[in-house]
N, C-alpha and C positions, 0 to 999 in steps of 0.2 A: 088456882094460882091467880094474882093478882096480879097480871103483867104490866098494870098502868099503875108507875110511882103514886105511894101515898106521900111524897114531899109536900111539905107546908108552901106552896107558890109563894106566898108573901116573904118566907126569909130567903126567893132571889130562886129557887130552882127552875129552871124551865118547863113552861106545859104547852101544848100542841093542841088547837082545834083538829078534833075528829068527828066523820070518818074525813080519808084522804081520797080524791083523784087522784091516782098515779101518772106525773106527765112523765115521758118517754123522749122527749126532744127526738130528734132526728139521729138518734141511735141506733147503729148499724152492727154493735159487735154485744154479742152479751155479759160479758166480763165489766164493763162499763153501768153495765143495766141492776149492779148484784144488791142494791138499796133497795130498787122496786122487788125483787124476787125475794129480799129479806122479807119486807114488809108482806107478799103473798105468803110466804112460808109461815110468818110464823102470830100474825095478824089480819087473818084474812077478813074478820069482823070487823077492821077498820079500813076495811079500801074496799068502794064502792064500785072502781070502776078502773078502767085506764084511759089514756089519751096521748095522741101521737101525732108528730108531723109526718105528712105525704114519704119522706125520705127514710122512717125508722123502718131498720131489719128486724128487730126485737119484739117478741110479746108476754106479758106476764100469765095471758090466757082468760085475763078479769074479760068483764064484756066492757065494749069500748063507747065510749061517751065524751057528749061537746062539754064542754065547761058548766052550760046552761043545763042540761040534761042529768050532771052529774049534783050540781046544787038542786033540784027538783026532786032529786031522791035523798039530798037529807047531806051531802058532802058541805065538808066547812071550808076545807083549802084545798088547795093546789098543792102536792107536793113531789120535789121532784123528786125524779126517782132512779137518775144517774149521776155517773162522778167519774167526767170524764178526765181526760187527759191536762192536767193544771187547776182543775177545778174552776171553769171558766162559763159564766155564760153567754152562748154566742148572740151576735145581732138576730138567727133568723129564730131564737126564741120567743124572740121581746114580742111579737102579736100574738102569740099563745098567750106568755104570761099577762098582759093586758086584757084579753079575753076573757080571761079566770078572773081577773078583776071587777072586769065589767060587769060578768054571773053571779058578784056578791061573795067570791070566791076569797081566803085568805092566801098566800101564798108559802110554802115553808121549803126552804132551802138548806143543802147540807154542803154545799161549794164551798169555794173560800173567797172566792169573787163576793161582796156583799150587795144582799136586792139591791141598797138601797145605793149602791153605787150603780148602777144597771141606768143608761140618761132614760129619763124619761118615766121610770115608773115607781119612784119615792112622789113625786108629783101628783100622779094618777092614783097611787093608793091614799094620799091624803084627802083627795078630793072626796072618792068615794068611800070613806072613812073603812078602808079595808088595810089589813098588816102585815107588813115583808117581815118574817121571822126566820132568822137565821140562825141555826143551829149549832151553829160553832161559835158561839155567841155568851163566854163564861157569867154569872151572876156577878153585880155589880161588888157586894156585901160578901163576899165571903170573906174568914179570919183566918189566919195561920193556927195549924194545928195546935190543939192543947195536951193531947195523950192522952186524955182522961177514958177509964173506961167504961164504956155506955151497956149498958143492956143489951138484951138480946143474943142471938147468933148470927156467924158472918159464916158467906164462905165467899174465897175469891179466885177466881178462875187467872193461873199465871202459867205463862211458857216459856220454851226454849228459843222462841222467837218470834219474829212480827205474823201476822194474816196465817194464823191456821186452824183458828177453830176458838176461841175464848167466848166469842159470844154465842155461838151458837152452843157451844156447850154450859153457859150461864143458862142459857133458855131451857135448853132440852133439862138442864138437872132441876132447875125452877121447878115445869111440869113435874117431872118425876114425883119432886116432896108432894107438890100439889094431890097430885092422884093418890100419896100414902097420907091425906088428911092435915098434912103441913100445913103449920101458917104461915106464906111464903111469898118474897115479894123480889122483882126481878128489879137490878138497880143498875140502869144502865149511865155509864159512863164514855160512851162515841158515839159516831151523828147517826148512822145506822139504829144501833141498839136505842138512841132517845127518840126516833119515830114509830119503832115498834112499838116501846113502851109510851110514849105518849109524854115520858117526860124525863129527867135527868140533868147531869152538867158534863158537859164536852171537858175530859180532862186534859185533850191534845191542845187546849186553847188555852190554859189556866197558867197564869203566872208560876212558876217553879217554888215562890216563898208559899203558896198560898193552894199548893198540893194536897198536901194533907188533910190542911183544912174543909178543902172542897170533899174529900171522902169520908169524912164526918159527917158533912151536913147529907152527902148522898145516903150514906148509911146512920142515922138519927138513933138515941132510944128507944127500943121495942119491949115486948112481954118479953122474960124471957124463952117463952116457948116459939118466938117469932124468929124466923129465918130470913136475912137479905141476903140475894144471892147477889154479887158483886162481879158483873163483865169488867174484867180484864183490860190491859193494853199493854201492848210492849213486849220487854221482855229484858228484865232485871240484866241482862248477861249482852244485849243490844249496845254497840256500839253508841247509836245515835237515839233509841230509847227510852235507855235506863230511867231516866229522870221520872217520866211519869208513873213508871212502875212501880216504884221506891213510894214515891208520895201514894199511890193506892194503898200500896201493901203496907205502909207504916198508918194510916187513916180508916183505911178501913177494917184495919186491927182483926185478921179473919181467924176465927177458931180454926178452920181448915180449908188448905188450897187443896184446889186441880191441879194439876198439870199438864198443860195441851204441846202438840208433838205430832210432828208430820213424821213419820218413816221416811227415811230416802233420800231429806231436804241433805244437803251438804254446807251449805253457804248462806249464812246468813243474809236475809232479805234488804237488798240495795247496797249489801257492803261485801264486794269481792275479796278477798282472802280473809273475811273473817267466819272460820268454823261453826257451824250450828255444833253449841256444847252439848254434852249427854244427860238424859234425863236425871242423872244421878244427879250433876252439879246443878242443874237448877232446883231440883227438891232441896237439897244442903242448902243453896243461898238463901232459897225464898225462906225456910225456916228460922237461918241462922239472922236475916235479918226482920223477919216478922216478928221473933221472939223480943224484938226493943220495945212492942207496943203491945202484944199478946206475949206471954213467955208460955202458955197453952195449947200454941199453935202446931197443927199437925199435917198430913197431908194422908186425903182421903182416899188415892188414888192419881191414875192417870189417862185422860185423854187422846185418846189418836186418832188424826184424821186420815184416814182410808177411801179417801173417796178416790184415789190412784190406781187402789188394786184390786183385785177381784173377791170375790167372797169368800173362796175358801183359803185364799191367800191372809186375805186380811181379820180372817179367825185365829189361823194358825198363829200368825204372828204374835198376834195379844194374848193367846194364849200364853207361848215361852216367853214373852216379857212381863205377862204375869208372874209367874212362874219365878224368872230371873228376880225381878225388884219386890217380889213380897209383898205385892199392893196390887188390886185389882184393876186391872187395864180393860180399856172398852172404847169401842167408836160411839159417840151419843148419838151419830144418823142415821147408825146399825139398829142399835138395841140393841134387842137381848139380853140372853142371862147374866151375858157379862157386864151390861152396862146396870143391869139391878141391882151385880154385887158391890158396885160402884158405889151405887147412890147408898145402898146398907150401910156401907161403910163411912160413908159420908154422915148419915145419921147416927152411926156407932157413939 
């Protein structure tokens, strides 16, 4: 699998100095820390090391290294590797990330606070001609969608609602083709999935006219024996959402979706009284509206994240909801048989 985009950099896609020192700021809760533990999980060839102030509770278990220590062995930036609370970062950062500086270090950020608004170290990285890159940070060039149909195959990972598994089920099925000799390339589209992959376009940043367009240029002409597998966001059925899910799913034109699905969830994420709808209705929409740009489009299965319940709890389940929807259900952090019969089907 090729986890690092083959995008053209020059028509505006983002690319990322690797490997990373993962900084940890003074993070005390793990749930804050799940960028650096992405980045362990599912790239551990790109992260040399970690690094942390005296005050973090958190470890990703990398060995741990000064700035200097971690450019000695071959590290190109800094990057953080939490997302805290407003996406802020704080005063007692700022001598770490100067530090990273100082070691020749580049910086890369997934906040929303911008480096280069940070006092004092737009200044310092000019000096030392090193780069605050910020990854929420859309391509300057992108065009509004054209429809036109490109080559290759797409698949796009879409749910019943926000944070439950898209990208990591983009990843895990990536691998999968990979290991059945695919030629397969992982297309991330949010700040997470663009530091795994090393490169990408942040679609939560991107002008609404200019949607589309961006999942075009993330998913380009390939052979068509070529697979991009397309991270997800949103969720078509999302309140506050929908928008960017609509411009994937209409750009990235997918032969066939996922569908990701927490068992249990009742409430859609950050919006109280609004219903997490049934996997049925989002398979209907995502089809009934993909078919504008694909009328081919299919759904290859469905995704469930089980990390809530026990093993043999979280078999049974996917079992009779296989069973119930005709389409092979599987957790991608399980495995197993059922998540093979998944990916078969997805290659079907």
């Amino acid at each position: 699998m090729n986890i690092q985009t083959s995008l053209d950099t020059a028509a505006g896609a983002l690319s990322l100095p690797q490997p990373y020192l993962l900084f940890l700021g003074d993070t005390t809760e793990s749930g804050f820390a799940k960028t650096a533990y992405g980045l362990r999980d599912w790239a551990p060839e790109k992260c040399v090391g970690e690094y942390a102030l005296p005050a973090a509770k958190v470890s990703t278990g990398l060995k741990v290294l000064t700035p200097a220590e971690a450019a000695a062995k071959g590290a190109r930036s800094l990057l953080i590797g939490v997302a805290n609370s407003g996406g802020i970062i704080p005063a007692s950062w700022i001598p770490a990330l100067a530090e990273a500086l100082e070691a020749g270090l580049d910086i890369v950020s997934g906040m929303h606070v911008r480096l280069s608004d940070v006092p004092g170290l737009a200044e310092l990285a000019e000096r030392l001609g090193r780069q605050l890159i910020d990854v929420r940070d859309p391509p300057r060039n992108l065009l509004i969608g054209n429809g036109r149909k490109r080559s290759g195959k797409r698949l796009l990972t879409v749910g019943t609602d926000c944070a439950l598994g898209k990208k990591y089920t983009a990843l895990a099925i990536s691998r999968a083709f990979a290991d059945r000799g695919v030629d397969v390339d992982f297309r991330a589209s949010g700040q997470t999935g663009i530091m795994i992959a090393g490169g990408g376009i942040p679609m939560d940043a991107v002008i609404s006219d200019f949607e589309a367009g961006a999942a075009e240029m993330l998913s380009p002409d390939a052979d068509p024996a070529h697979w991009d597998i397309v991270e997800g966001q949103g969720s078509l059925l999302h309140p506050a959402y929908a928008a960017v899910s609509l411009g994937l799913l209409h750009g990235s034109q997918p032969d066939v979706i996922v569908v990701c699905h927490q068992p249990g969830r009742e409430q859609m994420l950050g919006t109280p009284g609004y219903a997490v709808p049934s996997i049925e209705e989002a398979i209907d929409l995502n089809l009934r509206l993909g078919a504008r740009t694909n009328a081919a489009i299919r759904c290859g299965g469905v995704s469930f994240n089980t990390s809530h319940l026990g093993e043999e709890e979280a078999i049974a389940l996917m079992a009779s909801e296989s069973e119930r929807l005709g389409l092979p259900v599987a957790d991608p952090i399980r495995g197993g048989e059922a998540f093979a019969r998944l990916v078969d089907n997805c290659l079907a």
